[in-house]
C-alpha positions, 0 to 999 in steps of 0.5 A: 366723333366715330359717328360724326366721322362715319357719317362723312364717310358715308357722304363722301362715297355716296358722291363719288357713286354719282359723279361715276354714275353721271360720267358713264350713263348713256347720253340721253338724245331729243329729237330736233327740227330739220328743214324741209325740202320740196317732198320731204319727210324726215326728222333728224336727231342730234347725237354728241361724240363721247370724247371729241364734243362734236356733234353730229346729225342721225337720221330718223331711223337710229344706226346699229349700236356701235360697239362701246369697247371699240369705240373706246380705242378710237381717238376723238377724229377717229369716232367722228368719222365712225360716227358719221359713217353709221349714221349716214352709210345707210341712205347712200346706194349704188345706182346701174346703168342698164347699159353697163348690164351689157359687159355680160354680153360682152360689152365694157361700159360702166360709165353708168355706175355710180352712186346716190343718196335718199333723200325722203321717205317718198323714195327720192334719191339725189344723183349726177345727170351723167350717172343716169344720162341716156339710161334704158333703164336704172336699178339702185340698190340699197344698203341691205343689199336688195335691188330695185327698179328705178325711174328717173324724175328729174333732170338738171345737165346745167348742174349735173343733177337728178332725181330718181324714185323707188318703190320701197316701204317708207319705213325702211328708207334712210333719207340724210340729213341736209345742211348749209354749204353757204358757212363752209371754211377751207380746212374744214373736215369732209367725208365722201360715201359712194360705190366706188368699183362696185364696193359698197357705201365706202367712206373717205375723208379729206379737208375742204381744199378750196371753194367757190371753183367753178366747172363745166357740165357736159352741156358745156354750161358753167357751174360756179360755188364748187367744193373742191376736196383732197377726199378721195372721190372716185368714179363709183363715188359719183352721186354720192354725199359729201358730208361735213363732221356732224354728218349733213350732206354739204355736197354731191360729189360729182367729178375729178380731174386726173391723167388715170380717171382716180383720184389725185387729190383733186376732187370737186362736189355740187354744193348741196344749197344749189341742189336745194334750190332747184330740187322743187322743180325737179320733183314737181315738173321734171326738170328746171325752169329757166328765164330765156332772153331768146338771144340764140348766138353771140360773139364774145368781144373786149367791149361785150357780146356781139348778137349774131342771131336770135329766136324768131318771135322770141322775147329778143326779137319781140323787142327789137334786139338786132342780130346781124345780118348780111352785107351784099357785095357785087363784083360784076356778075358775081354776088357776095354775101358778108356778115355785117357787125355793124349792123347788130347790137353789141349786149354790154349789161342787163340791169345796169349790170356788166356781161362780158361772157356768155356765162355772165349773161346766162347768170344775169337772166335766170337770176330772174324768173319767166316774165319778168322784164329786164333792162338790156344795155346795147350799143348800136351805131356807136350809141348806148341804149336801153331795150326793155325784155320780158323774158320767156323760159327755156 
């Protein structure tokens, strides 16, 4: 009996060694698949919080070790954010502006400073166009504190987007990790790296507070799917990432709407799946190609949009598409020249499709690629007709 007992015993501890060894042995990581972008080279690996269960996305090069005592302290929302912090803070860098170098000369511009995020091993970094609008010249520093000139490759105002390239070995870059902001969720965990004042890859977290919002860009075309986020996003924090818990980029933060230029709970992002779809052509020609009706100027009406001129020679014009024109008025020896609304086409839909905006107009159009024909529906003369366009580019 001693021995039949002894035996269990001896099981028994034998278990309880393994069920110790399994809980604390180290979670071993495979590397996965992430899609590609225009110019990309980079792979992702999928790591797993060790009390929260959520997971997160690593990039290729592996973070420092984070110490296990500490992370040991940190509650389950605590080692997400630490998590994604070491994860990602090493492809964010702060992007200047030559002309701000001008405050040593006594100059205060800093609108030039911002932020950025790597994006491949080729040394591409995805900014705001207003970070690097009008710059002489740039320089991006990295997370290990080195500095380095930088060219701008692309531009997008439309979207507020750039593209800038370094020179620096591949194998010390740090590209992110995108994800897809078309399955985002209001109250979903965000957080926002960025420079802020010159303080570097600082990290702030919030909760997506709307989406879908909709803003200008400084060339006064409508951006539509913004995030809107209570995350603090400063003026430095332009360009930077926006990322959701397993630390892809679902964003590019780029601005705020405050009385003092500081965030007050009101911040917006590019959603990263727009910059994705026109990453390509930035990459490739320098900025995006867009279908063109050549219709130049309208006047916005209850009933549609009202061509007051349009490019000479351009698809509008080839068409027959009518601008106004001018009614010529005497009064004795004097002669009056007039605007003629009757006398231009009223544009109400492209495609059988409703416009009433400029921005439902533009929308419509670049929905289609350069040289393809759309149908435009006009009134003239109190009738309803359909023009066939092959749109140009712009």
């Amino acid at each position: 009996m001693k021995s039949i007992a002894g035996h269990i015993i001896t099981a028994l501890v034998t278990m309880a060694l393994v069920l110790v060894y399994i809980e604390i042995r180290p979670r071993v990581t495979r590397p996965a698949v992430v899609s590609q972008i225009p110019g990309q080279d980079r792979v992702g690996v999928v790591g797993r919080g060790h009390t929260s269960g959520s997971t997160y996305s690593l990039p290729a090069v592996p973070p420092p070790a984070l110490p296990a005592d500490l992370l040991k302290r940190a509650d389950a929302d605590e080692q997400i954010n630490i998590h994604v912090y070491a994860a990602v803070n090493r492809s964010v860098v702060n992007i200047t502006r030559a002309s701000e170098l001008a405050r040593l000369f006594g100059e205060d511009d800093n609108e030039g400073s911002g932020s950025g995020f790597v994006i491949d091993r080729q040394g591409h970094i995805l900014t705001n166009y207003h970070v690097v609008q009008g710059a002489e010249a740039l320089r991006v520093t990295l997370f290990d504190g080195s500095t380095h000139n930088a060219e701008v490759i692309g531009m997008d105002p439309s979207n507020d987007v750039a593209v800038v390239r370094i020179k620096f070995p591949a194998d010390r870059l740090t590209p992110v990790a995108l994800g897809d902001s078309s399955k985002l969720l209001v109250g979903q965990k965000v957080l926002a790296l960025g420079n802020p004042f010159g303080l570097e890859r600082t990290l702030t977290t919030g909760i997506i507070s709307s989406l879908d919002r909709s803003m200008r860009a400084k060339n006064g075309r409508l951006i539509k799917g913004i995030i809107q986020t209570d995350a603090a996003i400063n003026p430095g924090n332009s360009g930077g990432p926006l990322l959701n818990s397993r630390g892809e980029v679902i964003g590019m933060n780029t601005a705020i709407i405050s009385q003092v230029g500081q965030s007050a709970g009101i911040s917006f992002a590019v959603p990263i799946n727009a910059v994705q779809r026109i990453l390509k052509p930035l990459i490739e020609q320098g900025r995006v190609v867009r279908a063109d009706l050549g219709v130049r100027r309208v006047l916005t009406t209850d009933d549609g949009l009202l061509v007051v001129s349009v490019q000479e020679g351009g698809p509008a014009d080839r068409a027959g598409i009518r601008p106004m024109s001018e009614r010529v008025e005497r009064f004795g020896p004097y002669v009056m020249r007039r605007p003629d609304p009757e006398s231009a086409d009223l544009i109400v839909a492209i495609n059988a499709k409703s416009v009433r905006s400029v921005d439902e107009l533009l929308n419509e159009v670049e929905s289609h690629a350069p040289g393809e024909a759309v149908d435009v529906s006009v009134v003239r003369g109190g009738k309803r007709m359909q023009i066939k366009v092959v749109l140009g580019q712009s």
